[in-house]
C-alpha positions as CSV (number, residue, x, y, z in Angstrom):
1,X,49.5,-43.4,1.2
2,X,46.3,-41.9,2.8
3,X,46.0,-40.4,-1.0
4,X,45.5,-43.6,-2.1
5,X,42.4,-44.3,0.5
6,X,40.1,-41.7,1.6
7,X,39.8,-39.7,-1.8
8,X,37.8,-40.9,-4.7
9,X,39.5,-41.6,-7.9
10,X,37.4,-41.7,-11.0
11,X,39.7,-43.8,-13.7
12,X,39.2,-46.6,-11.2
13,X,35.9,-45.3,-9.8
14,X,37.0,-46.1,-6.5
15,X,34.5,-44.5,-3.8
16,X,36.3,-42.6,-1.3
17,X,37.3,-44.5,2.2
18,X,38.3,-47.9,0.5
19,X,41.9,-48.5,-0.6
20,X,42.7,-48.2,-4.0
21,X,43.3,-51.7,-5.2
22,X,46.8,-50.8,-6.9
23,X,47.9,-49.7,-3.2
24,X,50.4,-52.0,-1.2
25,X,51.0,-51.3,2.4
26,X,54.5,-50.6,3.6
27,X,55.2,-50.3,-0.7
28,X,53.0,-48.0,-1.9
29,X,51.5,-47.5,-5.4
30,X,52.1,-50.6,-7.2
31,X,51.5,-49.0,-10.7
32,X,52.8,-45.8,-9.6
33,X,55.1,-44.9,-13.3
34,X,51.7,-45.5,-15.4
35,X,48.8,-44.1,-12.4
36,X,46.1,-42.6,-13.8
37,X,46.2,-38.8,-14.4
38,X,44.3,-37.8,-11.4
39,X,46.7,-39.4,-9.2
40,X,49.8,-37.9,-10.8
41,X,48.1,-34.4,-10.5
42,X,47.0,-34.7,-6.9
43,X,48.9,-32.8,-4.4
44,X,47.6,-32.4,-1.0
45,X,47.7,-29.4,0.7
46,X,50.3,-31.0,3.2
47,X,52.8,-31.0,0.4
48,X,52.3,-27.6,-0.9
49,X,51.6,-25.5,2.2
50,X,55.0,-24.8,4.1
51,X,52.7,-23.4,6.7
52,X,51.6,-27.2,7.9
53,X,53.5,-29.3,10.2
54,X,54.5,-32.6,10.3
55,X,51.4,-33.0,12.5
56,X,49.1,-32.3,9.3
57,X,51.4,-35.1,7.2
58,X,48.2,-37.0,6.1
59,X,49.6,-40.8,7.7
60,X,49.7,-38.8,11.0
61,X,46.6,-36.8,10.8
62,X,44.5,-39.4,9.4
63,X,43.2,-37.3,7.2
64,X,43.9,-35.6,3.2
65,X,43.6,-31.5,2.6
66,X,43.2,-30.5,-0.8
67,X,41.5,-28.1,-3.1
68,X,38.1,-29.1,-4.8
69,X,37.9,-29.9,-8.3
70,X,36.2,-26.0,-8.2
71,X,40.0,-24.9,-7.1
72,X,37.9,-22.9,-3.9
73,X,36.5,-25.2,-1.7
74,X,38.8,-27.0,1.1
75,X,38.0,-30.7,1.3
76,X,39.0,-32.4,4.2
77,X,38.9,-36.5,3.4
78,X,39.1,-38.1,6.8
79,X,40.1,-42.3,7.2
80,X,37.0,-44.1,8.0
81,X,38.7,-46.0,10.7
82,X,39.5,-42.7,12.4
83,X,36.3,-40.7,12.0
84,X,37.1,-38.0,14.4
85,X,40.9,-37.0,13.4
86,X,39.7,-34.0,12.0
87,X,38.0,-32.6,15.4
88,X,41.7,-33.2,17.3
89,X,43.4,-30.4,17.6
90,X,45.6,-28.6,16.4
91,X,43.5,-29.6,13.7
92,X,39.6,-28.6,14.2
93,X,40.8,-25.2,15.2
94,X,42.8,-24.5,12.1
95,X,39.8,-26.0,10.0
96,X,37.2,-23.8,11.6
97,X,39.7,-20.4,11.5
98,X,40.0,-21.4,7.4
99,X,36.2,-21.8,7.7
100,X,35.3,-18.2,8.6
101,X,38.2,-17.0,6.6
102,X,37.2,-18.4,3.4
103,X,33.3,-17.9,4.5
104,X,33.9,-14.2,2.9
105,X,35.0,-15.0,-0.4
106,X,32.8,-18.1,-0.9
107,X,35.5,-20.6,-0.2
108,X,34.0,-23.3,2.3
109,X,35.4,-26.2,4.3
110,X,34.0,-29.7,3.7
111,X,35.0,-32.6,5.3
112,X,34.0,-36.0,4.1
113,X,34.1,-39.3,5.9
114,X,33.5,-42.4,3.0
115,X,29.8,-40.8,2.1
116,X,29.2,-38.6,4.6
117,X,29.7,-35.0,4.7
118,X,30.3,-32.3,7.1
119,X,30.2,-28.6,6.1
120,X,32.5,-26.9,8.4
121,X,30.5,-22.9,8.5
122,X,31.5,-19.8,10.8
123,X,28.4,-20.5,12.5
124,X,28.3,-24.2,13.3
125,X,29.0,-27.2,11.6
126,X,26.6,-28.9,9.4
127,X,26.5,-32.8,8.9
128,X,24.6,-33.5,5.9
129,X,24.9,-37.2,6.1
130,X,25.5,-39.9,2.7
131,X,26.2,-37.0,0.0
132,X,27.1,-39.1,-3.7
133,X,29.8,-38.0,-5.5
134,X,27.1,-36.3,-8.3
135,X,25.4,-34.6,-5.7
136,X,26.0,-30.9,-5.1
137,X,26.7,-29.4,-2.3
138,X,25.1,-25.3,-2.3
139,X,25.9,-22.9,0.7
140,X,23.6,-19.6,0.7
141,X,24.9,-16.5,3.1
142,X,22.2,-14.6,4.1
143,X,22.6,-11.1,5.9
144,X,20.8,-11.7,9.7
145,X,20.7,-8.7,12.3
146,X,23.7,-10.1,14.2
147,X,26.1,-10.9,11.2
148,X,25.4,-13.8,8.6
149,X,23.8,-17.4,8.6
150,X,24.5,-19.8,6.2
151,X,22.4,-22.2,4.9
152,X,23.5,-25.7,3.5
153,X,21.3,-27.6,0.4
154,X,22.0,-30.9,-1.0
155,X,20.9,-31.3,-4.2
156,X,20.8,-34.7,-5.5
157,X,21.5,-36.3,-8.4
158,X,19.4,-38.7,-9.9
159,X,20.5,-41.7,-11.1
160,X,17.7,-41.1,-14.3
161,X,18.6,-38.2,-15.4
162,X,22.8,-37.8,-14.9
163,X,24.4,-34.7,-14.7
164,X,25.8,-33.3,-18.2
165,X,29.3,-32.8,-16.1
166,X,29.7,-35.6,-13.8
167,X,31.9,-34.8,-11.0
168,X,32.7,-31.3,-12.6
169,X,32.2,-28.8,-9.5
170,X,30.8,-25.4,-9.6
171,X,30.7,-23.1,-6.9
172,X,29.5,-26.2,-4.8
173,X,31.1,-28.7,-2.8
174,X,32.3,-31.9,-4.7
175,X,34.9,-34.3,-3.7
């Protein structure tokens, strides 16, 4: 049921961290034959990656992994009650390997906790505090003499002037 907690569901524009208010402990989704289309679509990466253990079952970890919206970026949506499940391992040290994996290609590893974000880089990670859900997320690699740095930007969204594509991701980090 941690899908129905720490991600943010936009039919019900539930902010991510807060139960869902069609969510009933020990019972589950309580309109779960006519949930939204989001929820229907939504499969962590628990239950599509044979690779994960039962240790990564989001309940146990405390924690959801999924693709972005962009279908590159790794989010990592943590429990607000359990802010530092990700950085347990097995757990950090898989996140940081996928990290410098995906680094290459342009595929980062973002974890969020309710507002805040972490960018999870080869080099270090980057905590880029309250980040709203229309905010972007950009990550520059730069060539440096020993290897690459990476920068992190957040570009806010103001409320004034909204973006065209609300919650539509790019190449950036949107949960």
């Amino acid at each position: 049921m941690m899908c129905c907690k720490v991600p943010y569901i936009q039919e019900f524009e539930k902010p991510p961290g807060v139960w869902c208010s069609h969510a009933t402990a020990g019972k589950g989704c309580m309109i779960y034959a006519s949930r939204p289309a989001s929820c229907q679509a939504f499969y962590c990466q628990w239950m599509v990656d044979a690779s994960l253990g039962p240790e990564w079952k989001p309940d146990r970890a405390k924690f959801v992994l999924y693709l972005q919206r962009n279908g590159v970026n790794l989010q990592v949506s943590v429990d607000p009650g359990f802010p530092q499940a990700w950085t347990r391992p097995p757990y950090y040290g898989r996140l940081k390997q996928w990290a410098l994996e995906g680094a290459e290609r342009g595929a980062f590893v973002f974890v969020r906790i309710g507002a805040r974000m972490i960018a999870l880089l080869p080099d270090r990670d980057e905590d880029m505090g309250e980040v709203g859900l229309d905010d972007e997320v950009m990550v520059a690699r730069r060539r440096a003499p020993t290897g690459f740095t990476y920068e992190v930007e957040v570009i806010r969204c103001l409320p004034s002037a909204p973006s065209p594509h609300p919650l539509r991701p790019a190449a950036s980090a949107r949960s």
